[in-house]
Backbone of each chain as ProteinMPNN parsed JSONL, in Angstrom:
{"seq_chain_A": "XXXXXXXXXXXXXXXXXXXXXXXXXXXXXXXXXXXXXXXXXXXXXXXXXXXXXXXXXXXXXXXXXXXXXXXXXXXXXXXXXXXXXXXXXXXXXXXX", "coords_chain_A": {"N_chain_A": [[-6.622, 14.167, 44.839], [-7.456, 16.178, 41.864], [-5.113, 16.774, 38.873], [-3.379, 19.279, 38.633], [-3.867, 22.428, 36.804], [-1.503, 23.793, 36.713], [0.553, 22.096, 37.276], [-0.057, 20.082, 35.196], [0.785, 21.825, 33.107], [3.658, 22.05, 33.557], [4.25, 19.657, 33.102], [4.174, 19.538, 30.294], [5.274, 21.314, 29.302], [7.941, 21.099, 30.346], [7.976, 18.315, 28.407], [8.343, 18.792, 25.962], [10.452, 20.369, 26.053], [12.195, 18.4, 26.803], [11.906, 16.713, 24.517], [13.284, 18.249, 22.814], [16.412, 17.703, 23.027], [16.719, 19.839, 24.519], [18.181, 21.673, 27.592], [17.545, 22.437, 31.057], [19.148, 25.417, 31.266], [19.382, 26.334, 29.165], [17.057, 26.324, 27.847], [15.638, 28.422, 30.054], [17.439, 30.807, 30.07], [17.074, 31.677, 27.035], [14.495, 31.982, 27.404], [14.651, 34.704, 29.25], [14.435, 33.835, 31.675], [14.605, 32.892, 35.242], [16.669, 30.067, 36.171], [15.941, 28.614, 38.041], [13.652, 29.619, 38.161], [11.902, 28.587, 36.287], [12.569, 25.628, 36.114], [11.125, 25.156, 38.848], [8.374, 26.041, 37.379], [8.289, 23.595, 35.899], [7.662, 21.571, 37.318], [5.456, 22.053, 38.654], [5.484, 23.559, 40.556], [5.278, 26.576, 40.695], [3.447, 29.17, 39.977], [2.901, 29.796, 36.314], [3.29, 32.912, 35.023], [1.078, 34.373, 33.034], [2.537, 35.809, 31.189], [4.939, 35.023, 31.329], [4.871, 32.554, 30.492], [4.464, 32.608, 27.97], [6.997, 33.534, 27.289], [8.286, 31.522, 27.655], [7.459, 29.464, 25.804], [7.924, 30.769, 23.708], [10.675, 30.624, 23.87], [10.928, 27.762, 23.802], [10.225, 27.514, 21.136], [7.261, 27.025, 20.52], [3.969, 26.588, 19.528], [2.345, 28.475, 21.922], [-0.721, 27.852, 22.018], [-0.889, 25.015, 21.066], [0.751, 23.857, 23.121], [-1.381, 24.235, 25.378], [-3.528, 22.775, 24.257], [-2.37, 20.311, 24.62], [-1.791, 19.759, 27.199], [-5.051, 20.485, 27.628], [-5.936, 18.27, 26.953], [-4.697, 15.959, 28.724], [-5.843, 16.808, 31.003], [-8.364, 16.237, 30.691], [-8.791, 13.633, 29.417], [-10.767, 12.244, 26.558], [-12.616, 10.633, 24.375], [-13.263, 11.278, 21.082], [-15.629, 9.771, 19.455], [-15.64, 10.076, 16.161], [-14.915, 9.099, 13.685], [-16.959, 7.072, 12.789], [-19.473, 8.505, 13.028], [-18.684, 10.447, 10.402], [-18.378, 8.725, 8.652], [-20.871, 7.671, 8.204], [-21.905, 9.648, 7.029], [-20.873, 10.073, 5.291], [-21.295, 7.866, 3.315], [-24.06, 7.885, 3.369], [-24.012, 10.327, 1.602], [-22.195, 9.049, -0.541], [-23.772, 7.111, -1.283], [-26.338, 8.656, -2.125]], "CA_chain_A": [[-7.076, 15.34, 44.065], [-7.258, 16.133, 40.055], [-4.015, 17.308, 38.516], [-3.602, 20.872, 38.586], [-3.641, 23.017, 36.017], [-0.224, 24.498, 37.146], [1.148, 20.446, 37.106], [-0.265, 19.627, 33.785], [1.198, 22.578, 32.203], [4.676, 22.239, 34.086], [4.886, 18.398, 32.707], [3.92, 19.555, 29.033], [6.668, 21.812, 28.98], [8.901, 19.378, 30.058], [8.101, 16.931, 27.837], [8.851, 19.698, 24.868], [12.248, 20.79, 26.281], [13.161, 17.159, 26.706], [12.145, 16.054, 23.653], [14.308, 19.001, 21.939], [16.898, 17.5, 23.881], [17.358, 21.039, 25.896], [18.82, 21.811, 29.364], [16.444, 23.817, 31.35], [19.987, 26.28, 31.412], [19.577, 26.772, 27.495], [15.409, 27.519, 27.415], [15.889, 29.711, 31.023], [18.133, 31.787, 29.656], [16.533, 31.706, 26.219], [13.118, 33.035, 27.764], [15.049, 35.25, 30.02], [13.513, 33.476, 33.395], [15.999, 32.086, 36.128], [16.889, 28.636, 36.327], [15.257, 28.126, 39.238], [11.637, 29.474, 38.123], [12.121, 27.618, 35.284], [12.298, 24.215, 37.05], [9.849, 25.268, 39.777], [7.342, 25.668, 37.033], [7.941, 22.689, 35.377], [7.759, 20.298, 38.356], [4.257, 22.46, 39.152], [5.711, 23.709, 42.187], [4.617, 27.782, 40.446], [2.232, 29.274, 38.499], [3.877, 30.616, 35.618], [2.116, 34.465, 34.71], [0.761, 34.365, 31.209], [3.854, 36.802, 30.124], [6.065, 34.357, 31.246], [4.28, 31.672, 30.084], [4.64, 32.67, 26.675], [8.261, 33.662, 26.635], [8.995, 30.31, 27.706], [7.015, 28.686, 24.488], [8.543, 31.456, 22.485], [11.789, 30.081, 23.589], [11.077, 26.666, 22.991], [9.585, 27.256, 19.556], [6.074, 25.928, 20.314], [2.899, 27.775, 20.136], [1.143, 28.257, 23.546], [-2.284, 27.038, 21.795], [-0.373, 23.649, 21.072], [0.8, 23.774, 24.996], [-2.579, 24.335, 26.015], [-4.53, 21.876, 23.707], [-2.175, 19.276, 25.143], [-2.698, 20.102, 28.347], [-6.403, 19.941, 27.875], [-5.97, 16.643, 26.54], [-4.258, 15.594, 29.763], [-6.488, 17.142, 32.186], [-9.338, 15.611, 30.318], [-8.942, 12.896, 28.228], [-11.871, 12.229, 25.743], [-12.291, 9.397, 23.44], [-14.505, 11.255, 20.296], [-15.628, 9.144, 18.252], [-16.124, 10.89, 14.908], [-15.484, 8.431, 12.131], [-18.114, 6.359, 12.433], [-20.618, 9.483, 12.208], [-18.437, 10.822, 9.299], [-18.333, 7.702, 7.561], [-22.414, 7.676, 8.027], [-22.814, 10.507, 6.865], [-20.007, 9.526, 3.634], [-22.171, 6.585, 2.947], [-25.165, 9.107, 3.08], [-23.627, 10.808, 0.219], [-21.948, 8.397, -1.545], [-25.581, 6.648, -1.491], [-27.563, 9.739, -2.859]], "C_chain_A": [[-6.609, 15.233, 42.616], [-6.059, 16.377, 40.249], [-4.345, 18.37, 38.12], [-3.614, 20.95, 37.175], [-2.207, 23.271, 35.579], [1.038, 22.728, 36.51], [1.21, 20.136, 35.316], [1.024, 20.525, 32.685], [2.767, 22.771, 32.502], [5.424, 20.648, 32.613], [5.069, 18.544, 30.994], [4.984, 20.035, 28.908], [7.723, 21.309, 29.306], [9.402, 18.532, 29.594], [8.671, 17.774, 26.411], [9.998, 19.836, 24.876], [13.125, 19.304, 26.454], [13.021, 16.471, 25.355], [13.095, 16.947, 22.113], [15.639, 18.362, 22.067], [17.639, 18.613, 24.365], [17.644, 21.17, 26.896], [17.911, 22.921, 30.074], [17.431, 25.371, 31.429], [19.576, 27.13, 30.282], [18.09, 27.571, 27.637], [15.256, 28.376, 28.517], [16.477, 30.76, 30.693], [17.318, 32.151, 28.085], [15.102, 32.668, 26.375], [13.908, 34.043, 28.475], [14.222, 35.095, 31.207], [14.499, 32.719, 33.847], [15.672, 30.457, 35.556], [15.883, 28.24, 37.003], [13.62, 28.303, 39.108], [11.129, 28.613, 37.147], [11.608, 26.139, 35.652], [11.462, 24.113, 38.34], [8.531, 24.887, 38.54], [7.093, 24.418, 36.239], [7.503, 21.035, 36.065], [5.993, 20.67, 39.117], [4.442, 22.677, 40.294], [5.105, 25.538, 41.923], [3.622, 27.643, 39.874], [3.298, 30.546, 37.966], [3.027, 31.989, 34.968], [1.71, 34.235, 33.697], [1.805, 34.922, 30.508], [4.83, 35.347, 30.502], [6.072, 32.625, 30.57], [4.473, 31.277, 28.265], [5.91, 32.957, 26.223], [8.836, 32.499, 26.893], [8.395, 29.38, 26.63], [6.86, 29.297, 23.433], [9.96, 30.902, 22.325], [11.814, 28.668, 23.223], [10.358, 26.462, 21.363], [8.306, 26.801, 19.024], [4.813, 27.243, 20.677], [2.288, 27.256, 21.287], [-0.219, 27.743, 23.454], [-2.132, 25.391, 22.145], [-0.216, 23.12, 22.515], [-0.61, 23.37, 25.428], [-3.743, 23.264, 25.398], [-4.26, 20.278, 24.34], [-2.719, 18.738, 26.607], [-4.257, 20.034, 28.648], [-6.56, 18.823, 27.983], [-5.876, 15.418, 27.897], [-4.967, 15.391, 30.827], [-7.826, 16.592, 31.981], [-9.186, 14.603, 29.198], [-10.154, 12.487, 27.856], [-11.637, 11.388, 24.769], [-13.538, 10.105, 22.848], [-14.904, 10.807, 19.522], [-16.666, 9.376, 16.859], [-16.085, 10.305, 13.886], [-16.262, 8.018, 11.812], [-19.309, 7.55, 12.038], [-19.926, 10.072, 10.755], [-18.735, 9.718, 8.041], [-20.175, 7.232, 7.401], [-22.459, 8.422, 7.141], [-22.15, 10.482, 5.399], [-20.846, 8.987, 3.097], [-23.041, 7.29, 2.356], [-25.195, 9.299, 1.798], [-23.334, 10.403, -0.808], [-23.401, 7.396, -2.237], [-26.787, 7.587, -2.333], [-27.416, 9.83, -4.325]], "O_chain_A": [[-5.714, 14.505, 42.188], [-5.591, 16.331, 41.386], [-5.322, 18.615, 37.412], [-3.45, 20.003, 36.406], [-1.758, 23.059, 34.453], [1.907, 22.559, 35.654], [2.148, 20.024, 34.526], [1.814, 20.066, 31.86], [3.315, 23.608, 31.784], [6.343, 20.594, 31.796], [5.897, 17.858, 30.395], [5.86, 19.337, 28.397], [8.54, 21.045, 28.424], [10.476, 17.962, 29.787], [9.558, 17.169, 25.81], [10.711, 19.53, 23.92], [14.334, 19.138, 26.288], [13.91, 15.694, 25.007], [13.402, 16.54, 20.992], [16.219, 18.456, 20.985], [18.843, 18.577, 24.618], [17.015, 20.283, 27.473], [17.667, 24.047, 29.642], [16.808, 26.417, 31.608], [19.434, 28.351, 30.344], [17.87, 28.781, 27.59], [14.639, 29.378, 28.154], [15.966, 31.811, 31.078], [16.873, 33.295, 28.169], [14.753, 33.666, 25.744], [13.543, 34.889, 27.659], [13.477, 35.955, 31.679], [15.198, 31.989, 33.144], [14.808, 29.943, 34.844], [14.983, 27.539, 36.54], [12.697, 27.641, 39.582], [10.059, 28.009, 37.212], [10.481, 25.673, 35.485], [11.165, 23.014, 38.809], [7.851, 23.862, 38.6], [5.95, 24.11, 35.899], [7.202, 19.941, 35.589], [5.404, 19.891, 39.866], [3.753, 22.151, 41.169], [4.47, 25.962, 42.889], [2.999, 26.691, 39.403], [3.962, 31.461, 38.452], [1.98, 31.723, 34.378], [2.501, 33.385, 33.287], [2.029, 34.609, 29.339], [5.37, 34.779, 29.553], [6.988, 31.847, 30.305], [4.567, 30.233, 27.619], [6.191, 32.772, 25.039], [9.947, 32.316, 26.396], [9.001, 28.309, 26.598], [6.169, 28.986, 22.463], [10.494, 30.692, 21.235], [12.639, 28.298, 22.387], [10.105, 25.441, 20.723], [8.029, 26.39, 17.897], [4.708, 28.185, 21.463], [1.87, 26.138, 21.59], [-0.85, 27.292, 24.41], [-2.752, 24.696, 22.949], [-0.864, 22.196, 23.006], [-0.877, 22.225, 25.791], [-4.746, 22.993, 26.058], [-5.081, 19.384, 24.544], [-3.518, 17.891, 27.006], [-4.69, 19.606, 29.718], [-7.186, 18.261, 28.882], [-6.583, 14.426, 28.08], [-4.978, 14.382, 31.53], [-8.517, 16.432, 32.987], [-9.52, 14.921, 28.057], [-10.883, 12.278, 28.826], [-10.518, 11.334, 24.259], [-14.634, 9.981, 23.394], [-14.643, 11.362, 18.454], [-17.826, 9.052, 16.604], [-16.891, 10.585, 12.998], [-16.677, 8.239, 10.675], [-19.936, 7.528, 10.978], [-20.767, 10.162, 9.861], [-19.168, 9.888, 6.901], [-20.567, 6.503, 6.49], [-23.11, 8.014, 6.178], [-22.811, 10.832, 4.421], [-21.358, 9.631, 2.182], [-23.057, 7.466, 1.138], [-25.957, 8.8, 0.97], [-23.74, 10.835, -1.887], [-23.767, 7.168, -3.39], [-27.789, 7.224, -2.948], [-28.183, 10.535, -4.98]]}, "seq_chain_B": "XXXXXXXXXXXXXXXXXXXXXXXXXXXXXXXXXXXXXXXXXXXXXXXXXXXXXXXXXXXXXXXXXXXXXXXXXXXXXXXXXXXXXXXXXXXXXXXX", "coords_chain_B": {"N_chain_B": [[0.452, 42.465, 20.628], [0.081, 39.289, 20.91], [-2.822, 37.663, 21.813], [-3.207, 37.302, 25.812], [-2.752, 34.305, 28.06], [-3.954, 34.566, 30.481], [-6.173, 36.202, 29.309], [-7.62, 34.564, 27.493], [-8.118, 32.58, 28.774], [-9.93, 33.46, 30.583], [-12.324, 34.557, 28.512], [-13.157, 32.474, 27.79], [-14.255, 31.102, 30.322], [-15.749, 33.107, 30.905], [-17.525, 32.776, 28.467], [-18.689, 29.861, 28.841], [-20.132, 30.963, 31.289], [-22.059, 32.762, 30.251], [-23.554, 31.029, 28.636], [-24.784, 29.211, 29.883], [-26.539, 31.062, 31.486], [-25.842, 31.932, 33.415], [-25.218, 34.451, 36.31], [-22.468, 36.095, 37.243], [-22.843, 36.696, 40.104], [-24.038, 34.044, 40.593], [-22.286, 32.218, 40.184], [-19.878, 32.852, 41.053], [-20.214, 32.14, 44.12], [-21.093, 29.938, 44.476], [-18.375, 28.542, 43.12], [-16.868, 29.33, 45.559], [-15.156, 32.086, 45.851], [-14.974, 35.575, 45.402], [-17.111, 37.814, 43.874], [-16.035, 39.749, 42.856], [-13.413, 38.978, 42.358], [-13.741, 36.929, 40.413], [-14.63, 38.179, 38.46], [-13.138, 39.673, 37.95], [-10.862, 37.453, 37.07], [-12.551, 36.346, 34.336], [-11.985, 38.512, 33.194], [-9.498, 39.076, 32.171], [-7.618, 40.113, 33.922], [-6.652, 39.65, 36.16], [-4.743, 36.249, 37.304], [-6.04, 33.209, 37.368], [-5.416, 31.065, 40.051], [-4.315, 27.509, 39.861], [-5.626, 26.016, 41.668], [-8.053, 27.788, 42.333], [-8.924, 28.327, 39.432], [-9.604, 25.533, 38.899], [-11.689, 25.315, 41.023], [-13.693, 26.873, 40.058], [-14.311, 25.982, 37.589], [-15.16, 24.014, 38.333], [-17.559, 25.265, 39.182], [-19.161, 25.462, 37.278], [-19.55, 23.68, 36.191], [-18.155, 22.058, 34.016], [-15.823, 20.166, 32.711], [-11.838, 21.251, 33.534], [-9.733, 20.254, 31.577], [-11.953, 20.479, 29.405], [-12.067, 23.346, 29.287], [-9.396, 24.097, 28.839], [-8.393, 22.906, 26.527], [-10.332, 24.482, 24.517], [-9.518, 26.456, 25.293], [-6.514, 26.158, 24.128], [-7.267, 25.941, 21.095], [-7.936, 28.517, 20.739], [-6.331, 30.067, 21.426], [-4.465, 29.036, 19.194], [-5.171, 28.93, 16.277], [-6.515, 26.351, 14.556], [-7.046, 24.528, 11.359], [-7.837, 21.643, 10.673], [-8.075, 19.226, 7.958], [-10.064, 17.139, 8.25], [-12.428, 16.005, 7.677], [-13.015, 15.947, 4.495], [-10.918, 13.441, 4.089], [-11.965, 10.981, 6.18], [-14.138, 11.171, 4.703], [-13.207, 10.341, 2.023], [-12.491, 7.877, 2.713], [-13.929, 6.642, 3.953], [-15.708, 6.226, 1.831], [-14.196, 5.026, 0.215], [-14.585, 2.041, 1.597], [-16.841, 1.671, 1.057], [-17.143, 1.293, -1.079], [-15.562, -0.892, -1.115]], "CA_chain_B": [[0.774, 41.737, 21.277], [-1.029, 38.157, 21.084], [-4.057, 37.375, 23.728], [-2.278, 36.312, 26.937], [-3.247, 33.111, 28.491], [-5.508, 34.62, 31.606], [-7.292, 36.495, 28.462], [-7.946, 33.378, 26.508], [-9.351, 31.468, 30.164], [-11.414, 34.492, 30.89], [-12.882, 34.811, 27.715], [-13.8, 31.122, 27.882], [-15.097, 31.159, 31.515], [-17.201, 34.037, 30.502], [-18.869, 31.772, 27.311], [-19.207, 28.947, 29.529], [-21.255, 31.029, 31.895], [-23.374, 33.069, 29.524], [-24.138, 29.992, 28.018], [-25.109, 28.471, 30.812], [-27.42, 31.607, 31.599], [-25.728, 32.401, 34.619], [-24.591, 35.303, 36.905], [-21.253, 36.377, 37.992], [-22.754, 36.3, 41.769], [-24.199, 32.582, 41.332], [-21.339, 31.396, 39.844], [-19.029, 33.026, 42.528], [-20.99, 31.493, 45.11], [-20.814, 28.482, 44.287], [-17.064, 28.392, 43.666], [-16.287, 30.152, 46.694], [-14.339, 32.995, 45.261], [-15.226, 36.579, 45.502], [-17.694, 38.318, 42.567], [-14.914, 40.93, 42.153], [-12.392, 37.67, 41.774], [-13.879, 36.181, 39.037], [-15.008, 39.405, 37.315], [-11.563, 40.321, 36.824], [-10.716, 36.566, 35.664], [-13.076, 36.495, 33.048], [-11.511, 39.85, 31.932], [-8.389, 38.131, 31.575], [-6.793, 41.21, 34.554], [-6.039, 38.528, 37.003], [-4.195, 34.881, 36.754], [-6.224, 32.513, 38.069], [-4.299, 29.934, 40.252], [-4.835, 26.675, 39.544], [-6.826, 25.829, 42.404], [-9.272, 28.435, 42.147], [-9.472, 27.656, 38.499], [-10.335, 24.412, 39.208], [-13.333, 25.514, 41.566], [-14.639, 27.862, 39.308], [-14.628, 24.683, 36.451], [-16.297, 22.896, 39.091], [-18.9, 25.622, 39.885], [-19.747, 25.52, 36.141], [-19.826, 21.982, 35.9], [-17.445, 22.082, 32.581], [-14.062, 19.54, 32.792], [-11.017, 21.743, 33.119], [-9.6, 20.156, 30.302], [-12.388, 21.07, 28.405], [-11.806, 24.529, 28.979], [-7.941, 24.63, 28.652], [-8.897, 22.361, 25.002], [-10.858, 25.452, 23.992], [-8.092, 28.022, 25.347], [-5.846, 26.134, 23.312], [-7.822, 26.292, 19.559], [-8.317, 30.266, 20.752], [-4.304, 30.499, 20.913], [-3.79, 28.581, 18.055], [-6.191, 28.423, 15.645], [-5.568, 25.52, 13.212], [-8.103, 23.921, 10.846], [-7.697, 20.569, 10.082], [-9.279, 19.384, 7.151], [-10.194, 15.591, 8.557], [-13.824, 15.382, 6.821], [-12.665, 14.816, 3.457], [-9.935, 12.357, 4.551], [-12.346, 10.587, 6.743], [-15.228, 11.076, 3.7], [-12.188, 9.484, 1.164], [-11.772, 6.76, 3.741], [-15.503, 6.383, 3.891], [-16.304, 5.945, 0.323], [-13.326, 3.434, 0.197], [-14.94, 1.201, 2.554], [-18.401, 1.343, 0.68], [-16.878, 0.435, -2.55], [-14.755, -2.332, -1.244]], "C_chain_B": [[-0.092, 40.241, 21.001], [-1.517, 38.159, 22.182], [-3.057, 36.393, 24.329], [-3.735, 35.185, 26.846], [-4.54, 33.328, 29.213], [-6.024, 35.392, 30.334], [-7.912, 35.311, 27.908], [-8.808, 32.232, 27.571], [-10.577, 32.352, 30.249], [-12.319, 34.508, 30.164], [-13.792, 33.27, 27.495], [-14.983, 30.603, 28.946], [-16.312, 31.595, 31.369], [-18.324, 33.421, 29.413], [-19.402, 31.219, 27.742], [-20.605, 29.334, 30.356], [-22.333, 31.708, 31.703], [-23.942, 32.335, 28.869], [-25.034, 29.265, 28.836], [-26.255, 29.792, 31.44], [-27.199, 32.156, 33.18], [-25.039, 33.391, 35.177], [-23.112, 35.201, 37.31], [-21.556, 35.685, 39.327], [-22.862, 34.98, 41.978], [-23.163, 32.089, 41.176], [-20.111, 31.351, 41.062], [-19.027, 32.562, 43.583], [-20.329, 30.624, 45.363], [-19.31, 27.953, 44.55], [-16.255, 28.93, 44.425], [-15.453, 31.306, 46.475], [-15.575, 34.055, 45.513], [-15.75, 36.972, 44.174], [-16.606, 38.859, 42.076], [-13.605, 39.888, 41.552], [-12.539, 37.429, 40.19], [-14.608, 37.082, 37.922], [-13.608, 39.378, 36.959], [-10.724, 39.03, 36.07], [-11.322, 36.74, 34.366], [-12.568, 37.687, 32.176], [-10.516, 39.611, 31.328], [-7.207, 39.425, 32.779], [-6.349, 40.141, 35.689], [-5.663, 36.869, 36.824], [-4.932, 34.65, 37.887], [-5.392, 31.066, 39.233], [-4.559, 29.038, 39.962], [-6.128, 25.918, 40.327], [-7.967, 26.525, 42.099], [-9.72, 27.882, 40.324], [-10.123, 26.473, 38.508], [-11.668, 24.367, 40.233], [-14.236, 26.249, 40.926], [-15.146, 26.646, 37.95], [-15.303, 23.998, 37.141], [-17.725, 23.516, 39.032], [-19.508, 25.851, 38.463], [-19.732, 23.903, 35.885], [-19.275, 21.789, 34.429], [-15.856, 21.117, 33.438], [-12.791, 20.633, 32.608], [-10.343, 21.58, 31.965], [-9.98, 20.336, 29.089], [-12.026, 22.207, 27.881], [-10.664, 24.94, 28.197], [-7.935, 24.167, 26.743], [-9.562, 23.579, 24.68], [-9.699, 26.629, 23.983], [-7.669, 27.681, 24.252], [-6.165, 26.576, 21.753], [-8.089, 27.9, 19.864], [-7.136, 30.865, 20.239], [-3.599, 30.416, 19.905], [-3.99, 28.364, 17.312], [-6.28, 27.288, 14.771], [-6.964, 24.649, 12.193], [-7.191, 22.827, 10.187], [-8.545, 20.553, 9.473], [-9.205, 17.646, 6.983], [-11.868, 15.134, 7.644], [-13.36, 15.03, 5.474], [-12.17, 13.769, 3.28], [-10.886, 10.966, 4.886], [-13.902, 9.938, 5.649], [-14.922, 9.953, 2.792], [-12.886, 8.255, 1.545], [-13.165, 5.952, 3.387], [-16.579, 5.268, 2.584], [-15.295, 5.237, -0.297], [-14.068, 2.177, 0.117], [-16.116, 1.104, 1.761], [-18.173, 0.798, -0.619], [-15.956, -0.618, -2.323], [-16.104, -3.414, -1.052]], "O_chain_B": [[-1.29, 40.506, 20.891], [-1.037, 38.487, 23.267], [-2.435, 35.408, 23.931], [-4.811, 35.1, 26.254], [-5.647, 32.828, 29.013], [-7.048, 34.709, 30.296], [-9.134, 35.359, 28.05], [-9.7, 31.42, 27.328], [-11.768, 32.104, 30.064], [-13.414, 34.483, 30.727], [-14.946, 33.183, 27.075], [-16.052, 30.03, 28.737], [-17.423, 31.085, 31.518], [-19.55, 33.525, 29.459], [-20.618, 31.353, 27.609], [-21.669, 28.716, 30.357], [-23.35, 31.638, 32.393], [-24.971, 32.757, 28.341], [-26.036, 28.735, 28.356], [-27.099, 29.171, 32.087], [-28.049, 32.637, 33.929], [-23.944, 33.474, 34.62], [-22.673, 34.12, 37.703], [-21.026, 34.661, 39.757], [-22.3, 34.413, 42.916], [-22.846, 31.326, 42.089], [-19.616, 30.421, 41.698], [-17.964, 32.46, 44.196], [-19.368, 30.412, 46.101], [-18.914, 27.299, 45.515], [-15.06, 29.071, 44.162], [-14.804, 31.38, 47.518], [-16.741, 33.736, 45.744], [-15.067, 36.613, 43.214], [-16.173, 38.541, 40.969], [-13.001, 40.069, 40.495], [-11.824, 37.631, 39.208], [-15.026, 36.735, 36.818], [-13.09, 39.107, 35.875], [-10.115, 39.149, 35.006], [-10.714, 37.216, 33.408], [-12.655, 37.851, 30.96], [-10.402, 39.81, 30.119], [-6.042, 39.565, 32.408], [-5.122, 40.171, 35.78], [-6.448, 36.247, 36.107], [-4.869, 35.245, 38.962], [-4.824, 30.145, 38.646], [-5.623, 29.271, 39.389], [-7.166, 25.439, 39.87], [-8.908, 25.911, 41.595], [-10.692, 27.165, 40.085], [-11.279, 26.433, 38.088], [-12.516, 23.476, 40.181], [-15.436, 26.27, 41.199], [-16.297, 26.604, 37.516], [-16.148, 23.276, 36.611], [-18.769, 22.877, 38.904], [-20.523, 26.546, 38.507], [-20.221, 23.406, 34.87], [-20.082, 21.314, 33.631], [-15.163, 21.436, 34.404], [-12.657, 20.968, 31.431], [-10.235, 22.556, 31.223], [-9.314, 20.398, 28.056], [-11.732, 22.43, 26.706], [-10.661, 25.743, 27.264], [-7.557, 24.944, 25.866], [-8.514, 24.026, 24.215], [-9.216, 27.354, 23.114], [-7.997, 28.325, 23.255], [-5.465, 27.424, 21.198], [-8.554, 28.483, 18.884], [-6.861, 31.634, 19.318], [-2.627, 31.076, 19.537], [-3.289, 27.45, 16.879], [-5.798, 27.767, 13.745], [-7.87, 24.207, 12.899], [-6.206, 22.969, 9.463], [-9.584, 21.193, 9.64], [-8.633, 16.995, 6.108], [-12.166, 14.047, 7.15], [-13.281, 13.828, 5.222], [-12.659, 12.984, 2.469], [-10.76, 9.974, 4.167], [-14.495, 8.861, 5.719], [-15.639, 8.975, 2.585], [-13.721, 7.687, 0.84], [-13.331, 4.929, 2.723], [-17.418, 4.371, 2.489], [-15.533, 4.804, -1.424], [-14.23, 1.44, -0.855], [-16.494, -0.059, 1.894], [-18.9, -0.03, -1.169], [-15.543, -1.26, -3.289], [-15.929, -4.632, -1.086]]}, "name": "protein", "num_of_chains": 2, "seq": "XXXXXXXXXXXXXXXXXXXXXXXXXXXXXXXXXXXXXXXXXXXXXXXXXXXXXXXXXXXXXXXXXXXXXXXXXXXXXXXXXXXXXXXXXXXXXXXXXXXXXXXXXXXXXXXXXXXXXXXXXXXXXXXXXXXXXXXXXXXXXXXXXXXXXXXXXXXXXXXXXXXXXXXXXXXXXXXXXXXXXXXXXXXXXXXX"}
């Protein structure tokens, strides 16, 4: 099966709090959410509510769009390839 | 308050499937969920779980990641400004 939603968005935050180098003690307490839901949701073992969702990427300092764009990224990766039409459409211009 | 998360899916769900020209009931159908379910997702009054999210992305035939990629730019708005860069870059390359 895909990778959840719940998964994706456990590992993102994860990868945020580890690359702060935080303790899940410091951003649990920080959001005010246990330890324990804390590291449930980051292993994708919960689903984290939307309120809590956001006090935990208020406590790590990151907007929840950013979270969530990654997370898209993850759950879909997409290769768009936009220079070549930009650089057409440069040419275009620089040509006229 | 900022738009929670289940607002920012719902509101997405719901584009997806007026775009797509389709009903609450077919859509429900399809992804096995209850009309009244996925009415109150789209409102943003219930968290979807991840599973069900993921059948309801199925029964619209949209990549979850797409969606959650859209949540995110809803949450976070950010404008890059890659066309000139990419234009620059462009009109480099035509004069080398």
């Amino acid at each position: 099966m895909a990778i959840l939603l719940r998964e994706a968005i456990g590992d993102q935050l994860r990868r945020v709090r580890t690359d702060q180098g935080r303790t899940l003690r410091e951003v649990s307490t920080s959001a005010r959410v246990s330890l324990g839901y804390l590291s449930e949701v980051e292993r994708g073992q919960k689903e984290a509510s939307s309120e809590l969702l956001a006090a935990i990427c208020d406590a790590l300092d990151v907007p929840i769009g950013d979270v969530l764009t990654e997370v898209g990224r993850a759950l879909s990766p997409v290769v768009i390839d936009v220079i070549p039409a930009d650089a057409t459409a440069a040419a275009e211009l620089v040509a006229a």
